[in-house]
Structures are given as C-alpha cells and as structure tokens.
C-alpha positions, 0 to 999 in steps of 0.5 A, spaced: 686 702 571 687 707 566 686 707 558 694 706 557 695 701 562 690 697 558 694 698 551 701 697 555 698 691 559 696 686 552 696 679 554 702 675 552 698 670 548 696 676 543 703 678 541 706 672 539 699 671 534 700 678 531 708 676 530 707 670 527 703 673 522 707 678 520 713 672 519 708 668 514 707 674 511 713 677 509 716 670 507 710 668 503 712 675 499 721 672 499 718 665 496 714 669 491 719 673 489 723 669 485 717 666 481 716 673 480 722 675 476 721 668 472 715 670 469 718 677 467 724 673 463 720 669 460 714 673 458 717 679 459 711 685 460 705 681 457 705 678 463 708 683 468 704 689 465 696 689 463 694 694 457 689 698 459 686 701 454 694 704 451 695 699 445 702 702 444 706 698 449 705 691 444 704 694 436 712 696 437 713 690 439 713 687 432 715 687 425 712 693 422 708 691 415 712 692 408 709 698 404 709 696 396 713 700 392 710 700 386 714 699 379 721 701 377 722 708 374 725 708 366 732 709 368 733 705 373 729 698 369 735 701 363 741 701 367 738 694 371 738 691 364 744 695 362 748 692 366 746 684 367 747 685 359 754 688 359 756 684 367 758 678 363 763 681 358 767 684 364 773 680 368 777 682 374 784 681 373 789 678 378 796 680 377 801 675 380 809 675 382 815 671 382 816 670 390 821 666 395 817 663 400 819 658 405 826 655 408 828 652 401 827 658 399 822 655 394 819 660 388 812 661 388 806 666 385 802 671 390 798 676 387 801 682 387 795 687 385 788 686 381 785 690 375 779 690 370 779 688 363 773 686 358 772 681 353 774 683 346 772 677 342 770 669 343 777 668 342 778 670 348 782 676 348 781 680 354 783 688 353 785 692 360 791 697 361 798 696 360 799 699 367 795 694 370 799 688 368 805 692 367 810 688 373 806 682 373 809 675 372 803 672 370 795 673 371 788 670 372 782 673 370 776 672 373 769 672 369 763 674 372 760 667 374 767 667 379 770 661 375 778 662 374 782 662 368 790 663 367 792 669 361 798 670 357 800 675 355 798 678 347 802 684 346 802 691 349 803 698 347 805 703 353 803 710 349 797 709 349 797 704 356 792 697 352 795 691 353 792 685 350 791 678 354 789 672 352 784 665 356 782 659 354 776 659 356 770 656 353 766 660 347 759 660 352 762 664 358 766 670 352 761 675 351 765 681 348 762 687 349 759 691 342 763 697 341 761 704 340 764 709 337 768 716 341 768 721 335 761 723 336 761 724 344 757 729 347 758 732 354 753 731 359 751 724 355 751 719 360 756 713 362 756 708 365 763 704 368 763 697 371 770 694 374 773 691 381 775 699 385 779 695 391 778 688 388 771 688 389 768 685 383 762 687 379 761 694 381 757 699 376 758 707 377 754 712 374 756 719 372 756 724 365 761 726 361 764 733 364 769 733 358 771 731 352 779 732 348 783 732 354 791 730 355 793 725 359 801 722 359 802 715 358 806 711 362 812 712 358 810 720 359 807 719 351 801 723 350 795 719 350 789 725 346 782 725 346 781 722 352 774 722 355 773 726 361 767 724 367 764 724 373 762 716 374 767 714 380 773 711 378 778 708 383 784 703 384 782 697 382 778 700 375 783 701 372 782 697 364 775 696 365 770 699 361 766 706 360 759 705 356 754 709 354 746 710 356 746 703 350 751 699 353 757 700 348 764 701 349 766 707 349 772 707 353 777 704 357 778 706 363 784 709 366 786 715 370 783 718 376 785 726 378 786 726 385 790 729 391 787 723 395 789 717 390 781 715 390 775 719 386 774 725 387 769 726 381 774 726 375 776 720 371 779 718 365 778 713 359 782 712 352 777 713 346 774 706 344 776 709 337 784 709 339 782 702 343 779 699 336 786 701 332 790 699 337 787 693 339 787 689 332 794 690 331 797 688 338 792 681 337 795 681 330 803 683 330 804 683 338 806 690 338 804 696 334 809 699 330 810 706 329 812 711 325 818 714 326 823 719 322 828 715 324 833 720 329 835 720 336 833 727 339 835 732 345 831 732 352 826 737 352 832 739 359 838 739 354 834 741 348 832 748 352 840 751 354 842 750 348 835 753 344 829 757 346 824 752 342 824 746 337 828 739 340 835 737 337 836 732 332 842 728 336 843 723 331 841 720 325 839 713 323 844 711 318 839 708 312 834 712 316 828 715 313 831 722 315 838 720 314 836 720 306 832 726 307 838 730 308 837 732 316 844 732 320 845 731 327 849 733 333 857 731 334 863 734 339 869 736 335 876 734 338 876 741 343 870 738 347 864 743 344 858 741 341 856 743 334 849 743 334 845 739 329 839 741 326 833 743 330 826 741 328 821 747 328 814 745 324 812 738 322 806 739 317 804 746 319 805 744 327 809 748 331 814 744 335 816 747 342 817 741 346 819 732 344 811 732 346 810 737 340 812 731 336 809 726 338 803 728 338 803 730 331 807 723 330 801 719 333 796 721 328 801 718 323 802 712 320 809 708 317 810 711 309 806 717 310 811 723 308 811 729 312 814 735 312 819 737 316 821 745 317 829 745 320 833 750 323 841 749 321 846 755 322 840 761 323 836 758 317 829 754 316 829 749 311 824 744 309 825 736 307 819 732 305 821 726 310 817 719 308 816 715 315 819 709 317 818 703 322 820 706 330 827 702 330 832 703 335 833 710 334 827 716 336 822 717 334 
C-alpha cells in the first residue's frame, strides 16, 4: 500500500478527536471575547497593553504639573489695585419703559437699554450721560456688590450730554470717585475706563490718550470742547461710566465712540472731568444749568447761507432782552411778502462767527452777566454793542 493511501485511509476514530478539538478551541476563544472587551472598557490600556520600556503611553495620561509664576509685574499689581479700589464707585444703569403688556393691557416697566454712571458723593448722586437716560421712564442702578436700587432723576444738561441721578442707598455702599483734573493731560498718559459694554458689568479696559482738545456734537448738535480722545476700548453699554488715570482719578466721562461698525474701533471720547466738575454742581444744586444768553432767535445755518455768505442772522429779538436793550434788530416781512433782513453777527469777543456753532462755542465759555462784545452787519456797515448776557429764555441763544 502505498504512502497516499496511508494518509487518505485515516481510521474514522482519529478524525472525529481532532474536530473536537477544534470546536472547544475556538468556542474557548468566542466565550472569551466579551470578557476581553470588559476588561478593555473598564481599565482601558493599562490592562490591555504592557509598557515595555516606553513610559510615554501612561505619563500623557494625567494632569501635567503647575509651573509657579512667580510675582506680578509692577503695572499689573497698580492697575489690580486700581481697579478694586475704583470698582465699587462704578454703577450699571438699567433704563426702564412704560409698556402695555397683557390682554388687560395693563402698564408695566421692562428695560429698554443699560449704561454706566459713577458715584459722585455719599448723597447719592450718581452721574452718567444724558443720553443713556435720555428716553427712560424710570432707572435702577445697580452697585458693584449687585445689590439694586431705583433713581430719580436730579436735572440733566443735554449740551454737555451729563445727567444726574440720585439712589437712596446706604452711606457704606457710596464710594465716589476722587476727582482729578483735565486741563493738565498729556498725550500717551495712560487711562483706564470701567463700565458695562453690552450689559456686562465691571469691565476694566486699558489704553493712552492718542489726543487731546477734540470736538465732539452733543445730543442737541451743541459742541462739547476739549474732549479727551483714547484708545482704551469704549463700546455700547460704557457709556457715562468713567475714565481714569494711572492714580485712580476721574479724569473723564465717557461718551462716544468713532466707528463704522458701532463698536470700538480704537478710538473713544470722554468729556473733561473739569466741565463734568462745573456742571455737575449746579444740576444737584438747581436741577438745571442756566446759560447765557444774548436773548434773540437766530437763523438756521440752511437759511442763514441764501441770504449771506458768513454770520448767523439775528430773527427776532427778545423784548426786555439783553440784546434788545443793546440796540440789536431783528428780521421782519413787509406787506409785499419780502424779508428785510436783520442784523447779522460776524465777531463775538474777537472771534469770527461763520456759522450757529461758531457761537456757541464762544457762548459756552461764558457766563450770565459777562458782557461781550458783539460785532454786527446792518445795511453793509459793521457796528459793535457791548451786550451783558442774560439768563437762556425761550428765545436763542
């Protein structure tokens, strides 16, 4: 027989052993598998794989240690301490409207807008921008600690964009800020504004002055002067809160941004602390700032410009006004529909006037009883009045 037959002609006995092996050891292997798969979730590769010398595969695996810092540098620990100090005088303002709400149409308060305002003394005067509470019916200010307390409004002077509000909150939680002043600033001084951009509270940006003397139109289109220009990041919402400098003093309230976006683009505007420290004090005291005026109604720059190439037009004249008793004549409209012409102002004090805004800031920087003189245009000929200002009445300015 041959070795083929041998191999071909296995007994029957042999076969069926070497199959049963076969299946024990591959269900030994299908019974094992699961347990396999347990072990690997539960203990993940520590179980599953050894190290073999490579340390890598279980170091990674944890928390990596913390490297000491070491000390703050000396500007960050001055402007930390800057601002914990200076944080407790500056308030988030919440202006509220009047609203219809339900089926019975019933009239409640919902917030309409928020702003930043600062404390002014421990009576609880809070200063911010006109314009922040401009068309609020009501406003709460919240302090620092988050607790909440409803204003009043004090007096407000839109040309200069101050309003003044008033909480009565107890003494401990009125920090006022110390003032500084605004007549000594220095371009590239660092400055420093704290208010709420976006409603959120207790922001501190940094920057420098980039310029000073910058003009800037109120809210009623009246120059504001000597404004502060920087670079620390003004946005909505930081408006009326404060600018300070490297030692914590008010130097400015800030009050507009230049940008195309309506966020900061780098360049922001604050009202000197020095016109804040004259207005403020007469709106808690009278409610209002009285201003001088020399008692007319003038032109629009618009009408103003068909009929003369520079100077405003005097309109009308106050009766018992200031310029009324100087001599100074108004417009008027004969029977056939024509206007004669009043007098037309060229020079206040020296100071050309091309335009209304001309004036007011010479105006500005005045106050009731200061006489001033006054260079008019009547029929081709240029005539001076020594004119003595008098309280802004109905009539302007």
């Amino acid at each position: 027989m041959s070795n083929d037959e041998i191999l071909n002609n296995d007994p029957p006995r042999s076969r069926s052993v070497m199959l049963w092996i076969f299946v024990v050891i591959i269900s030994v292997l299908a019974l094992s598998l699961p347990f396999v798969i347990i072990l690997a979730f539960i203990f993940g590769k520590d179980v599953l794989f050894k190290d073999n010398g490579d340390t890598d595969n279980i170091k990674y695996g944890f928390a990596r240690p913390i490297t000491a810092r070491g000390n703050l540098a000396e500007d960050e620990k001055s402007t930390i301490e800057l601002y914990n100090q200076s944080r407790q005088g500056v308030v988030n303002i919440t202006t509220l409207a009047n609203r219809k709400t339900g089926i019975n149409l019933n009239i409640q308060q919902m917030p309409e807008g928020t702003g930043s305002g600062f404390v002014w003394d421990d009576a609880g005067h809070i200063v911010t921008n006109f314009h922040v509470i401009q068309n609020a019916d009501a406003a709460q200010i919240t302090f620092a600690d988050q607790s909440v307390f409803q204003a009043r409004l004090v007096g407000f002077f839109a040309d200069k964009d101050l309003a003044v509000l008033k909480v009565d909150a107890p003494k401990g939680k009125l920090k006022p800020l110390p003032l500084g002043r605004s007549d000594d600033l220095q371009v590239g001084q660092k400055v420093y504004a704290i208010g709420n951009p976006f409603g959120l509270d207790q922001t501190l940006t940094t920057g420098i002055i980039s310029a000073l003397g910058r003009e800037i139109d109120s809210v009623n289109k009246r120059p504001i002067k000597n404004v502060i220009q920087s670079d620390a990041a003004i946005n909505p919402g930081n408006s009326g809160g404060p600018l300070l400098d490297s030692a914590g003093l008010l130097i400015g309230v800030n009050t507009a941004i230049y940008s195309t976006s309506g966020v900061s683009a780098g360049i922001g505007f604050a009202i000197p602390v020095d016109e804040v420290n004259r207005v403020v004090p007469e709106l808690i005291k009278n409610g209002k700032v009285t201003k001088p005026g020399l008692g007319v109604t003038l032109a629009p720059d618009n009408l103003s410009k068909q009929w003369v190439p520079e100077g405003v037009v005097v309109l009308d004249v106050l009766p018992e006004g200031a310029a009324a008793k100087a001599g100074i004549r108004g417009s008027s409209r004969m029977k056939t529909g024509n206007i004669v012409l009043g007098d037309i102002i060229k020079s206040v004090d020296g100071k050309q006037i091309k335009v209304l805004k001309d004036l007011y800031s010479v105006l500005d920087a005045k106050k009731v009883g200061d006489v001033v003189k006054v260079m008019i245009l009547r029929e081709e000929v240029e005539t001076g009045f020594d004119i003595t200002l008098m309280p802004l009445q109905s009539l302007k300015p």
